[in-house]
C-alpha positions in Angstrom: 154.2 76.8 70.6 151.6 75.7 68.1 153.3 77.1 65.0 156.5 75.3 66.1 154.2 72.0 67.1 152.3 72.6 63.5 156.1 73.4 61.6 157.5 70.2 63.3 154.3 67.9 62.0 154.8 69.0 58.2 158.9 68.2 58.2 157.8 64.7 60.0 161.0 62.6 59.2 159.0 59.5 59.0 157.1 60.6 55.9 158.8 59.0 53.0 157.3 62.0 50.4 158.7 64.8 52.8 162.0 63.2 53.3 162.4 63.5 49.2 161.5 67.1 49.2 164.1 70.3 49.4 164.9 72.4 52.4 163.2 75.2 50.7 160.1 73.3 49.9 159.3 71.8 53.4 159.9 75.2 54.6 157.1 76.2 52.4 155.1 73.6 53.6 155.5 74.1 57.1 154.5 77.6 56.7 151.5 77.1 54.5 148.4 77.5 56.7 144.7 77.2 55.5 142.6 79.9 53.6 139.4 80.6 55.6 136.3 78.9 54.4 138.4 76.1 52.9 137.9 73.6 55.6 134.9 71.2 53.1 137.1 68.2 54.0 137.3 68.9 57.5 139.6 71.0 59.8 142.3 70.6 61.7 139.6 70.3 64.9 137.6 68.0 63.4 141.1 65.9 62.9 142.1 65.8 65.9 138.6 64.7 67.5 137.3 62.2 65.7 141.4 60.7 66.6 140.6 60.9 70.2 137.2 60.6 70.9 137.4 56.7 70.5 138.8 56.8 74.3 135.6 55.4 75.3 136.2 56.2 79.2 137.4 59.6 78.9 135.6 63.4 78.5 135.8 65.1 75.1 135.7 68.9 75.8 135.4 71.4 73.4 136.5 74.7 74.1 134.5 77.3 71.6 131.2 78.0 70.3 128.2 75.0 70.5 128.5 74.8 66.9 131.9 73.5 67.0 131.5 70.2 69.0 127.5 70.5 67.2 129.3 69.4 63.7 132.0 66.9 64.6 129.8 65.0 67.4 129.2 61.1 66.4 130.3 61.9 63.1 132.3 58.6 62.9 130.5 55.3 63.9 133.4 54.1 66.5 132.2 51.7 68.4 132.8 50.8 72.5 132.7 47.4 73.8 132.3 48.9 77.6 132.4 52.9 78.4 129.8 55.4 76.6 131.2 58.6 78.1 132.8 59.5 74.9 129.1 59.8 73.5 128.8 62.3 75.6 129.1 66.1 74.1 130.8 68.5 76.2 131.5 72.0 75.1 132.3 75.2 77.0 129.9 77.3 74.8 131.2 80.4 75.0 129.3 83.7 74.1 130.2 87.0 73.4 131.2 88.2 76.5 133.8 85.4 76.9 135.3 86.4 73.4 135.4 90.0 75.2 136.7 88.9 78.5 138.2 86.0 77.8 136.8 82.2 78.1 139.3 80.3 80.7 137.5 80.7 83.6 135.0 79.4 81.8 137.0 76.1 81.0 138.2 75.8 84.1 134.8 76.1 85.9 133.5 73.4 83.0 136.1 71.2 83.6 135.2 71.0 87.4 132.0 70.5 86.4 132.6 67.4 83.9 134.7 66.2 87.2 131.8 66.6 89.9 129.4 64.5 87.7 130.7 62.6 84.9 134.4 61.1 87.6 136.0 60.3 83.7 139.6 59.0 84.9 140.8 62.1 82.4 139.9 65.5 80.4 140.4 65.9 76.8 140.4 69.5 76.4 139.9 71.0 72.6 141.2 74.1 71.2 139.0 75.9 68.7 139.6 78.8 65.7 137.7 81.6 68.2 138.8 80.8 71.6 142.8 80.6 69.8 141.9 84.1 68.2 141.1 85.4 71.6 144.3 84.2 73.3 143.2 81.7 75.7 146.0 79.5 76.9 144.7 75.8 77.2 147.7 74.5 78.4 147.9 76.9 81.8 144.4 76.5 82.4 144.9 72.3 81.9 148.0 72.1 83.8 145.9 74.6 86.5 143.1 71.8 86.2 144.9 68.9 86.1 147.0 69.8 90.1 143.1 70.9 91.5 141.5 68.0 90.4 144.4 65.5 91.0 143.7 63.4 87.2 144.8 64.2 83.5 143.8 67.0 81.6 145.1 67.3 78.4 144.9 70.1 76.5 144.7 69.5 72.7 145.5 72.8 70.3 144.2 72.1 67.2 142.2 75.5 66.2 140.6 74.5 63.0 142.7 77.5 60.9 146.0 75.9 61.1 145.2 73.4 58.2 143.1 70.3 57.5 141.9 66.8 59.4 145.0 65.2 58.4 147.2 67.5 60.2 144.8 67.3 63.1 144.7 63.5 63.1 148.8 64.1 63.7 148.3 67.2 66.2 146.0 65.0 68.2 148.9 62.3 68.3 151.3 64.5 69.6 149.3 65.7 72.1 149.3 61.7 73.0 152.4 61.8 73.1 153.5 64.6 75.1 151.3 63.7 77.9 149.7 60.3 77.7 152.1 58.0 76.1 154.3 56.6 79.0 152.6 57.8 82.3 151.3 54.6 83.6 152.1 51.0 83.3 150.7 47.9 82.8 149.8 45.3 85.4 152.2 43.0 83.3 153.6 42.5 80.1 154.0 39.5 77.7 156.4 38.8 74.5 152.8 38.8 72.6 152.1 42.2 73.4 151.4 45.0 70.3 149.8 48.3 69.7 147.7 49.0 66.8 148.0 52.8 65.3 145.8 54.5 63.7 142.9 51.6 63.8 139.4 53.8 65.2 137.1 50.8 65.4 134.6 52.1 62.8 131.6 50.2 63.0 133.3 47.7 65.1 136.0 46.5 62.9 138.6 45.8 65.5 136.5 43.4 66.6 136.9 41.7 63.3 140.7 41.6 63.7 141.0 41.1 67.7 139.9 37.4 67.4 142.5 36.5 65.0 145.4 38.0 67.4 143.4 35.8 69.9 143.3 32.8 68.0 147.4 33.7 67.7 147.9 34.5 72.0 148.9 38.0 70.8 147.5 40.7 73.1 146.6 44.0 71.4 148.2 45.6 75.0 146.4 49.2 73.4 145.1 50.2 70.5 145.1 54.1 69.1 142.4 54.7 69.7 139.9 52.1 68.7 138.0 51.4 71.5 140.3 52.4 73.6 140.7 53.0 77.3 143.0 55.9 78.7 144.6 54.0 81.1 145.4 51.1 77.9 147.2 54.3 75.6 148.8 55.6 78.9 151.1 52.5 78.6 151.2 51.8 75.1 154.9 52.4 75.2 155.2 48.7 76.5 154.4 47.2 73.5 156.8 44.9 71.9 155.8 45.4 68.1 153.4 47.9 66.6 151.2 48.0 63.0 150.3 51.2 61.9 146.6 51.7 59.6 144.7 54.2 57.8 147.5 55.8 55.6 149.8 57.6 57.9 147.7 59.7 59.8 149.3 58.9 63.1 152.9 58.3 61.7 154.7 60.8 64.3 153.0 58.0 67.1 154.9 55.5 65.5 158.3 57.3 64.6 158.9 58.6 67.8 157.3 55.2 69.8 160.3 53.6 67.3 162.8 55.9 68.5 162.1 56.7 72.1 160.9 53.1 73.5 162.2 50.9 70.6 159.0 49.8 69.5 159.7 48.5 65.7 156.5 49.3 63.1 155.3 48.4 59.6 152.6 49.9 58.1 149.6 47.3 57.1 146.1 46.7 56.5 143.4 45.2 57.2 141.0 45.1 54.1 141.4 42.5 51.6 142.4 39.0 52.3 146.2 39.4 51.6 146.8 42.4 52.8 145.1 40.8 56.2 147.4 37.6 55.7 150.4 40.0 55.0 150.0 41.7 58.2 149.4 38.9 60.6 152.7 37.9 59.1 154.6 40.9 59.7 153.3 41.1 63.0 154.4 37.8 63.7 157.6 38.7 62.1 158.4 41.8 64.5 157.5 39.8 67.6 159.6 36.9 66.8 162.4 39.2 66.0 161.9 41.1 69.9 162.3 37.7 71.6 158.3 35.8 70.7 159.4 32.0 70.4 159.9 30.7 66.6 157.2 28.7 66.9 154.9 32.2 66.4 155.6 32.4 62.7 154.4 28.4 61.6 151.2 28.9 63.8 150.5 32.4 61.9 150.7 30.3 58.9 148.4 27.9 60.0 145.9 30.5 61.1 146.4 31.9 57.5 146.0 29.0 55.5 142.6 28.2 57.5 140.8 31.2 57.2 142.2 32.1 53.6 140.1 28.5 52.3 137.3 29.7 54.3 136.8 33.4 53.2 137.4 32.1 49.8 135.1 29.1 50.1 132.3 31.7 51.2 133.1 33.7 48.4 132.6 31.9 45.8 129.5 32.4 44.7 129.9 35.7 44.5 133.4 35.9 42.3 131.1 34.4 39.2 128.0 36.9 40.0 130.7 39.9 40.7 133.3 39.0 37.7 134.5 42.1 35.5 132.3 44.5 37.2 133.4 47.4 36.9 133.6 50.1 40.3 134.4 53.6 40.6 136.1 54.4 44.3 135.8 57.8 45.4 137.8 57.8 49.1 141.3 58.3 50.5 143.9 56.9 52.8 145.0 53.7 53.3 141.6 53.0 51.6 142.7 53.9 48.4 144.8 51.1 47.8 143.8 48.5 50.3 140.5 48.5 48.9 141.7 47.9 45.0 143.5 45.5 46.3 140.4 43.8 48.0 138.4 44.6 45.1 140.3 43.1 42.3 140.5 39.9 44.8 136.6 39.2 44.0 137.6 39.4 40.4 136.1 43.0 39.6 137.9 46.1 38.1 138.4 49.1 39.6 137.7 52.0 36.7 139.7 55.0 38.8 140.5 55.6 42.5 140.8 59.3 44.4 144.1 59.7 45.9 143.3 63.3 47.5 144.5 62.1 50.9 146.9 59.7 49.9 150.6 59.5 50.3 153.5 58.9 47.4 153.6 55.5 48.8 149.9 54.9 48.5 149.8 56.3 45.2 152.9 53.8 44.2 150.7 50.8 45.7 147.5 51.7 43.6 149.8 51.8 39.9 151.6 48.7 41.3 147.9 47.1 41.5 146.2 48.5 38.8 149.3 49.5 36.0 151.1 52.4 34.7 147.7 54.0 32.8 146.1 54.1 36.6 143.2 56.6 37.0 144.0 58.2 39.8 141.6 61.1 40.7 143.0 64.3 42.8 139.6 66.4 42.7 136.4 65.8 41.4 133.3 67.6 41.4 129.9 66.0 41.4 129.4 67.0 37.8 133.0 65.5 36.4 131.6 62.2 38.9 128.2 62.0 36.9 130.4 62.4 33.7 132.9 59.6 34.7 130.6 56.9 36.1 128.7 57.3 32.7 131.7 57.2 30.5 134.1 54.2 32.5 130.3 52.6 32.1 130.7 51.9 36.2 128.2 49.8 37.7 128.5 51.0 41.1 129.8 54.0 43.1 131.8 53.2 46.1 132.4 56.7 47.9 131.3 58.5 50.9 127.8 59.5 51.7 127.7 63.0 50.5 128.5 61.4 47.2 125.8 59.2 47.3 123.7 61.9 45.4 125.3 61.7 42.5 125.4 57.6 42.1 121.3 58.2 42.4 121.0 60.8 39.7 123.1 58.9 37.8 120.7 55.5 38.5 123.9 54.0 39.7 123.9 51.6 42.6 125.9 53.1 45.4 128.0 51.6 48.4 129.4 53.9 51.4 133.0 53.3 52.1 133.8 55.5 54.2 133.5 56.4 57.9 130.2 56.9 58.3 129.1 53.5 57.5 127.7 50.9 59.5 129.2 47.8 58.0 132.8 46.5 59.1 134.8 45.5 56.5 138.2 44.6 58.5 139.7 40.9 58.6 138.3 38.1 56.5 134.8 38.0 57.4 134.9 41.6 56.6 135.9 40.7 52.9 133.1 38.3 53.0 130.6 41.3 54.3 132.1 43.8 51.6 131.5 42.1 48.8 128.2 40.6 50.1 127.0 44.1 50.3 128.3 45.1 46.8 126.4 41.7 45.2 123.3 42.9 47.2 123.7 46.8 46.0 124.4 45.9 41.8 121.9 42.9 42.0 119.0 45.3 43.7 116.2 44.7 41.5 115.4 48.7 41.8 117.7 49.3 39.1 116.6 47.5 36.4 113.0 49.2 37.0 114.5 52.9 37.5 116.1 52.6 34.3 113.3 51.8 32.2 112.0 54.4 30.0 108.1 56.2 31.8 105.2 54.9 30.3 104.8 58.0 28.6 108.5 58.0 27.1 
C-alpha cells in the first residue's frame, strides 16, 4: 500500500513539471527511493509532521524510537490561538524487545492511554523507518483503535526511508484525505467560505492575513493546517474557493478537493505587497465566479488600494536607507520567489536565490523577476556560501538558521527566513516587519566595529 501511495504522489497530475516528463522518466521517479543517511534536509517523517502537527486540538503520536519524535518536536514555530495539545510529545518508544516481538500492542495500549488522559477529539498516529522495517501495520491497529475508542485515529505511513519532507508534506495530505477530509460538516455554510492550503501559521502569520478576509466578510471555513482544529479540516470540503501556499507541497489536497467536491484553486502568496493584493483578488475572483455577489470584487479593491498607501507610507523611510542593497537568499519553496518579489519591492537586489525545493514554475517566476542571467543556486556548501557572499559583495544573508554560521564568519549581517523564526512576515504589515528587521540587521552598529582591523593589526 505505501509504495503504490508513494508511486501515486510522484506521478501527481497536478504538478505542471511532472505532467511534461515521459512515461519512462516518471516511472523512474516513482521508483526512486532515498539512500540511507541522506535525510540532512529532512525525511519523509519529519514531512509529514511538521504538516499535521498545526491541528492544535488533536494528539501527535509517534510510533518508533524517542529519538524520532526527540528531533522533529517544536521544530516549527506554529502558533495556536486556543488548544496546546499539539505541544504535547507523544511517542510509543519502543525498545528492543518490541523490534523482536513486534510494537502494536504497544500502540494500541499508547493510544488508550493518550485517550484516558489527554480526551483529544482524534489520534494522529506516525509511522517511522524501524517500526515499518519490522512489519507493524498501523492501519489495522488504527482502524482496531479507532471502533474501541469510538473517535478518529488516523494512521499516517510516512517511514522516513521512502524519500524526503517534501514527499512527506504530500503523504501527510493524503492521509487527510483519505480519512479526514469530508467526515463531518459544518454548522452552516456561507458564499464567503475558503480554505487555505498549505498555510502552517509560522510564527503567527495567519493572523496577519485573517483580518484582511475579515475586513472582506470572507470566512477562512478551515485552514490546512495553520492553526487548525480537526473538526475545521474534517469539513474543509465545503469550501467554496480555495488558495494554495508554500510551493506545492500540499498540491494532491487541492487537485483532488478540485475534482472530487468542485472546489476551484489558484496558487498564491502571501509575502510581498502584490503578491498579497494579487491573491485577495484571485480569491475574490473564484468566489464571485461560485455565486459571491459582484459587489465582492470593487470592495477587494477598496481594501487593496487602502492598505497598499499604507504599507507603502510606512515604508518609506526605509526604501531610501535600504536602496540597492544587495541580499543573498538561501531558502526554498514558494519562498524563493515570493520573497524576490517582496525584496526588490523595497528597492534592493537580490544577488542569487536557492531553488533546491522549488518547482519549474517557481523557478520560471524567479527569471521572470530577476532576468534571464538569474543566479539560481541548486546546492551550496558553507564554503561556496562564504565564497559567494564575499564575491556578489552581499550585505546580508537571508537563509535558515543553520546558515547563520557562515553570515558570522563572514562578518555579514544575517536574517532567518525560514521556519524557525519568530517574526511573521505574511500580509502587509508583514512587509512592513520584514523589511524593518532587514534595516535593523544591515544598520546594526556591530558591523562596522567587527570589521575593523585589531589593535594589534
Amino acid at each position: 500500500m505505501l509504495a503504490r501511495k508513494v508511486a501515486e504522489v510522484f506521478n501527481e497530475p497536478g504538478c505542471e513539471h511532472n505532467k511534461q516528463k515521459s512515461e519512462k522518466d516518471r516511472k523512474k521517479g516513482c521508483t526512486r527511493s532515498a539512500r540511507p543517511g541522506a535525510a540532512g534536509g529532512g525525511c519523509a517523517f519529519d514531512g509529514a509532521k511538521i504538516a499535521l502537527q498545526p491541528i492544535t486540538d488533536a494528539a501527535h503520536l509517534v510510533h518508533g524510537p524517542i529519538a524520532c519524535e526527540g528531533n522533529s518536536w517544536d521544530n516549527r514555530s506554529a502558533k495556536s490561538s486556543g488548544p496546546l495539545l499539539y505541544r504535547t510529545g507523544f511517542t510509543t518508544d519502543i525498545n528492543e524487545n518490541d523490534v523482536i516481538m513486534g510494537g502494536e500492542k504497544r500502540l494500541f495500549r499508547s493510544i488508550r492511554e493518550v485517550i484516558r488522559k489527554y480526551h483529544p477529539p482524534a489520534i494522529f498516529v506516525y509511522q517511522t523507518c524501524v517500526t515499518a522495517l519490522i512489519g507493524d501495520d498501523i492501519e489495522a491497529v488504527c482502524k482496531a483503535a479507532a471502533r474501541e475508542f469510538n473517535r478518529p485515529i488516523i494512521p499516517v505511513n510516512v517511514p522516513g526511508f521512502v524519500g524526503g519532507k517534501n514527499l512527506g508534506n504530500k503523504l501527510a495530505g493524503e492521509a487527510l484525505f483519505d480519512y479526514v477530509i469530508g467526515t463531518m460538516e459544518p454548522e452552516y455554510t456561507t458564499p464567503y467560505d475558503i480554505s487555505i492550503i498549505g498555510e502552517y501559521n509560522l510564527s503567527g502569520e495567519l493572523w496577519q492575513v485573517k483580518p484582511l478576509f475579515d475586513r472582506l466578510e470572507i470566512r477562512i471555513l478551515s485552514c490546512i493546517t495553520g492553526d487548525a482544529r480537526y473538526r475545521e479540516v474534517a469539513w474543509s470540503h465545503r469550501a467554496k474557493a480555495a488558495i494554495m501556499v508554500c510551493s506545492k507541497s500540499m498540491i494532491n489536497i487541492a487537485r483532488k478537493m478540485e475534482e472530487r467536491y468542485g472546489i476551484p484553486f489558484f496558487e498564491g502568496s502571501f509575502y510581498g505587497i502584490s503578491d498579497m493584493s494579487d491573491s485577495l483578488r484571485n480569491i475574490a475572483r473564484l468566489l464571485v465566479r461560485q455565486g459571491a455577489p459582484e459587489g465582492l470584487i470593487e470592495k477587494t479593491e477598496g481594501l487593496i488600494a487602502e492598505e497598499e498607501a499604507r504599507a507603502w507610507t510606512r515604508l518609506g523611510e526605509y526604501r531610501e536607507r535600504l536602496q540597492g542593497k544587495r541580499v543573498l537568499l538561501i531558502t526554498g519553496g514558494v519562498k524563493s520567489w515570493s520573497v524576490v518579489s517582496a525584496l526588490q519591492e523595497s528597492g534592493m537586489v537580490v544577488v542569487g536565490t536557492s531553488v533546491k525545493k522549488s518547482t519549474k514554475e517557481d523557478r520560471e517566476r524567479i527569471t521572470e523577476l530577476m532576468g534571464e542571467d538569474a543566479h539560481m543556486i541548486e546546492s551550496i556548501t558553507p564554503k561556496e556560501m562564504y565564497s559567494m557572499l564575499k564575491d556578489a559583495q552581499a550585505d546580508i544573508l537571508m537563509a535558515g538558521g543553520r546558515s547563520q554560521f557562515v553570515a558570522l564568519k563572514a562578518r555579514m549581517p544575517f536574517l532567518d527566513i525560514n521556519q524557525e523564526r519568530h517574526q511573521a512576515y505574511a500580509g502587509y504589515e508583514g512587509m512592513v516587519t520584514l523589511v524593518e528587521e532587514i534595516d535593523k540587521a544591515i544598520h546594526s552598529p556591530i558591523w562596522e566595529q567587527v570589521r575593523k582591523k585589531a589593535p594589534w593589526e
